[in-house]
N, C-alpha and C positions, 0 to 999 in steps of 0.2 A: 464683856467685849474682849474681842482676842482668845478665847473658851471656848463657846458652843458657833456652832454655825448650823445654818439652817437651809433649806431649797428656796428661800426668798429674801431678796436683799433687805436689809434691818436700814431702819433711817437715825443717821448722825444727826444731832443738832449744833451750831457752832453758834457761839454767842458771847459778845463781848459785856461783860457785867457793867462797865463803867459809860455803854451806852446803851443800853436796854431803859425805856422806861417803865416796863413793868414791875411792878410791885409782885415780891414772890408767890404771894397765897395765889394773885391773880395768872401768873405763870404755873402754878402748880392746879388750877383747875382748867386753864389750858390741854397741857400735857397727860393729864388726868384722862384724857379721849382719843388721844392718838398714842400708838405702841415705839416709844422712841427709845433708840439700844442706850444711846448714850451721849452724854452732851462736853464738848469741848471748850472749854473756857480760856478765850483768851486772855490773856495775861494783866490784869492791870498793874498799874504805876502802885507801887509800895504802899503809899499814904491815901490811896482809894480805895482800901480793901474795908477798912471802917466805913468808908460813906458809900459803897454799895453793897453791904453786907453779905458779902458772896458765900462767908460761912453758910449763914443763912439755906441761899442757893443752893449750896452742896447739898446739906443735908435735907430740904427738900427732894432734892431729884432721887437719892441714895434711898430715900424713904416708898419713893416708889418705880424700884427696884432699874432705877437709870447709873448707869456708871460714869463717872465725872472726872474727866482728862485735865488738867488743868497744861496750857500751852506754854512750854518750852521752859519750866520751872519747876525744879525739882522740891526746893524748899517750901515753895508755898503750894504744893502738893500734899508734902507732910505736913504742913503747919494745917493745912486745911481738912485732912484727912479723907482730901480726895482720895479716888481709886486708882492713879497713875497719871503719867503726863502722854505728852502728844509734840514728839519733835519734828520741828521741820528746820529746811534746810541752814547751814551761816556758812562762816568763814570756815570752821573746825570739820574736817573730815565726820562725814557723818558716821562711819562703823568708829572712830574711837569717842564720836560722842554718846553714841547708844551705850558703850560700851563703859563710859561712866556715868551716864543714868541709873546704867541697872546696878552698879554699885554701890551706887547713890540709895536706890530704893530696896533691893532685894530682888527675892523671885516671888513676891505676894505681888507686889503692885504691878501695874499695865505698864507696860511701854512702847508704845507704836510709834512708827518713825515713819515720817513723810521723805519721798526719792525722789519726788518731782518725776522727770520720766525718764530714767535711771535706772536700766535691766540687773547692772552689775551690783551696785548695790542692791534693789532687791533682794538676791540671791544672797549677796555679803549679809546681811541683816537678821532672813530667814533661816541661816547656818547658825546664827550667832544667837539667835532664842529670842528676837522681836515677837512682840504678839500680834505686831498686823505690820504689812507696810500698806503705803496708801498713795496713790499714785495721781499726780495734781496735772497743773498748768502754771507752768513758774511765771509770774508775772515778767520776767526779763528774758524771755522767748524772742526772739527777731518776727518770729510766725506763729502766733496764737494758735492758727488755723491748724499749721502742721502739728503743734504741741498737743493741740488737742485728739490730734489721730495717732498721735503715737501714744496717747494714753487709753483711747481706744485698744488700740493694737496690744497694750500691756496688760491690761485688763483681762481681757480674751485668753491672753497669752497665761496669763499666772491663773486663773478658774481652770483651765483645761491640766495643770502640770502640777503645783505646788499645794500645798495643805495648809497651812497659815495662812489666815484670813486678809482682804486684801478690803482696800477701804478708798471711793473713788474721791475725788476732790474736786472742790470751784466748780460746782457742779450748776449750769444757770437757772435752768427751770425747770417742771416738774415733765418736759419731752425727755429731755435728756437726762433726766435719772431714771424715767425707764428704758432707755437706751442701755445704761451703764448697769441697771439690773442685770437684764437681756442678756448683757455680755459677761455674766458671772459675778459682777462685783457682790462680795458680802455683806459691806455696808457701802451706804450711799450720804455724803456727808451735804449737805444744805445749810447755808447762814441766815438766820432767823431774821426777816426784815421786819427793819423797823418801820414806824409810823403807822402802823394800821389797828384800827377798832378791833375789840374783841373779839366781835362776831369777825373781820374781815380776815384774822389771824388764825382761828380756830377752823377758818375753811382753808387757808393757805396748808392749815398741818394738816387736813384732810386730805386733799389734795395730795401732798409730798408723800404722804401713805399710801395712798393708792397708786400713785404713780409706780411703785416699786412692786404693785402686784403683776404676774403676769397676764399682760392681754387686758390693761387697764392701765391708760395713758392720759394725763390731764394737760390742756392747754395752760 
């Protein structure tokens, strides 16, 4: 991720370890049927890394050939020997936070950085050797409605101009990630819901894959 790009948007998976009920082998014959670039793990609490064995996790998805972000955590990145992290917004300027990431990690590891909908950044980010930015919907929006068109509008905007790969966010259902294909996004990220049956899950990731072909749109 952040490497090759391709003419059709690639599906992100995001997925919190510390609430997922699946059992990995049964996660790893999931994902074993749908083509997923790579999965973003958010961050658990220190003392939950043992009781949901995310090592585990990693090296599943790594094993068949998924790259594994771990969110806004450099150290248990390396502890895990994920493939990179996955920053999004705080308090700290985000180009000097990218910018001790990557020193953090080197130039092996991934570092993609979320802008929310944030032009100047982009741009600051992409100068500065991000391997994606990935353009959301900040939950503290006054106007969801407007955030979400201006991440439309960014979207469009960076496919048509810039070469770093761009990575769409909060994305609701599988209309509007092919929306977000459509409009150039490289990868298209989805949060894995929970509570549903095997079979109800294995059709959800059908679903999210097809969604991102062109000219195949699932309700």
């Amino acid at each position: 991720m952040g490497q090759e790009q391709t003419d059709t948007a690639q599906l992100v998976i995001v997925l919190d370890p510390t609430e997922t009920k699946l059992p990995v082998d049964r996660l790893e014959a999931l994902l074993a049927d749908t083509p997923v670039a790579c999965l973003i793990l958010s961050t658990p609490a220190p003392d939950a890394i043992q009781n949901t064995n995310v090592q585990a996790l990693v090296s599943m998805a790594q094993h068949q050939g998924i790259a594994v972000l771990i969110s806004n955590d450099e150290n248990m990145a390396k502890e895990l020997s994920a493939d990179g992290v996955h920053l999004s917004p705080n308090e700290e300027p985000i180009t000097e936070r990218y910018a001790r990431s990557r020193e953090m990690l080197g130039t092996d590891l991934i570092v993609g950085v979320e802008v929310g909908t944030s032009r100047h950044d982009a741009m600051a980010l992409a100068e500065a050797g991000a391997d994606y930015v990935a353009f959301g919907v900040p939950s503290e929006s006054l106007s969801q409605e407007r955030a979400r068109e201006r991440q439309r509008e960014l979207v469009a905007w960076w496919a048509e101009v810039f070469q770093p790969p761009c990575v769409a966010l909060d994305i609701m259902d599988h209309e509007q990630a092919g929306e977000f294909a459509e409009l150039g996004a490289d990868f298209v990220a989805r949060a894995l819901p929970n509570g549903l049956a095997d079979t109800e899950l294995k059709q959800w990731l059908s679903d999210a894959q097809n969604a991102l072909t062109p000219s195949v749109h699932c309700d």
